[in-house]
C-alpha positions in Angstrom: 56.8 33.0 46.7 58.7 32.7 43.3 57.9 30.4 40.6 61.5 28.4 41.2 60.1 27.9 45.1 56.6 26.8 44.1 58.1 24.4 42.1 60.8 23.2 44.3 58.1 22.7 46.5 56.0 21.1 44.6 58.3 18.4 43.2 59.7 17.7 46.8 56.1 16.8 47.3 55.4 14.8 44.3 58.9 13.2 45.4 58.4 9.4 47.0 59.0 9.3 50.4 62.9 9.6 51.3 64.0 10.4 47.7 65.5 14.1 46.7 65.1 16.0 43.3 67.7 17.4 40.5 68.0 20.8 40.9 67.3 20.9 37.2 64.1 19.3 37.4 62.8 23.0 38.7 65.3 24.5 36.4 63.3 22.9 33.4 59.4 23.2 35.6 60.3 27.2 35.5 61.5 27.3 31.9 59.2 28.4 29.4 60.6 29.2 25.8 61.8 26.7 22.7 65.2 26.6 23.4 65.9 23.1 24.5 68.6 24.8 26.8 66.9 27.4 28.0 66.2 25.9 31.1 69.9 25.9 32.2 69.4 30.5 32.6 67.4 29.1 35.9 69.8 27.4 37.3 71.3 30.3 39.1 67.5 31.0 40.5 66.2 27.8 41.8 70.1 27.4 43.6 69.1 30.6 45.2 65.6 29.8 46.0 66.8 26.4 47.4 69.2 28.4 49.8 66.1 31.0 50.7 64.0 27.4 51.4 66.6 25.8 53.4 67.3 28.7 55.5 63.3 28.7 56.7 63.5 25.0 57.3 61.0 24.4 54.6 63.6 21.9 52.6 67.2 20.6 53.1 70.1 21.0 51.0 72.0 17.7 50.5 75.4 16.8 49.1 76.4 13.1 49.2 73.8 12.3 51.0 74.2 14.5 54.6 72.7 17.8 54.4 74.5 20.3 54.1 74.9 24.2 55.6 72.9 26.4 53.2 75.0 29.2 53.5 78.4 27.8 52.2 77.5 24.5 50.4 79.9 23.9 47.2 79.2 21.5 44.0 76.5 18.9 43.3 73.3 19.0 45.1 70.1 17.7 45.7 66.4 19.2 47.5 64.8 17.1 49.8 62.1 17.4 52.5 63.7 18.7 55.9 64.5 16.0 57.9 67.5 13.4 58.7 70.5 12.8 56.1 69.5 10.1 53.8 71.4 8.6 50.7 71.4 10.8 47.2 68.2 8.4 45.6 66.8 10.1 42.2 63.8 10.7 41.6 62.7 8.9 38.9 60.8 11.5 36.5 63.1 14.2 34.9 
């Protein structure tokens, strides 16, 4: 498992019950350097990792709120556990 899946995991389990996480909240748990913008080079990964997750069944891929097909989903989204469509909610650590 890579570290942008461990952590996507692990935040969707941190998570309260029926809320979803920022992308960028793995982004930044993977990052490790000074750069305070370093984070955003993960990006790319954790998207990927999300789409790997999703396609097992192990997390859904929302947008708006509704999840969404993992293989063709297009701008803002969040990670959630698998389940029903729910309302975008933040999480409220960053």
């Amino acid at each position: 498992m890579s570290p942008e899946e461990t952590a996507i995991l692990a935040l969707i389990a941190a998570a309260k019950p029926g809320r979803t996480i920022d992308p960028t909240q793995a982004a930044r748990a993977v990052y490790v350097g000074e750069d305070q913008d370093g984070w955003r080079r993960h990006l790319p990964s954790v998207r990927q990792a999300a789409i790997h997750l999703a396609r097992k069944g192990q997390i859904s891929i929302y947008c708006k709120g509704k999840i969404v097909d993992p293989n063709g989903f297009k701008g803002v989204y969040r990670l959630g556990a698998p389940g029903k469509s729910m309302a975008c909610q933040h999480n409220e650590a960053l």
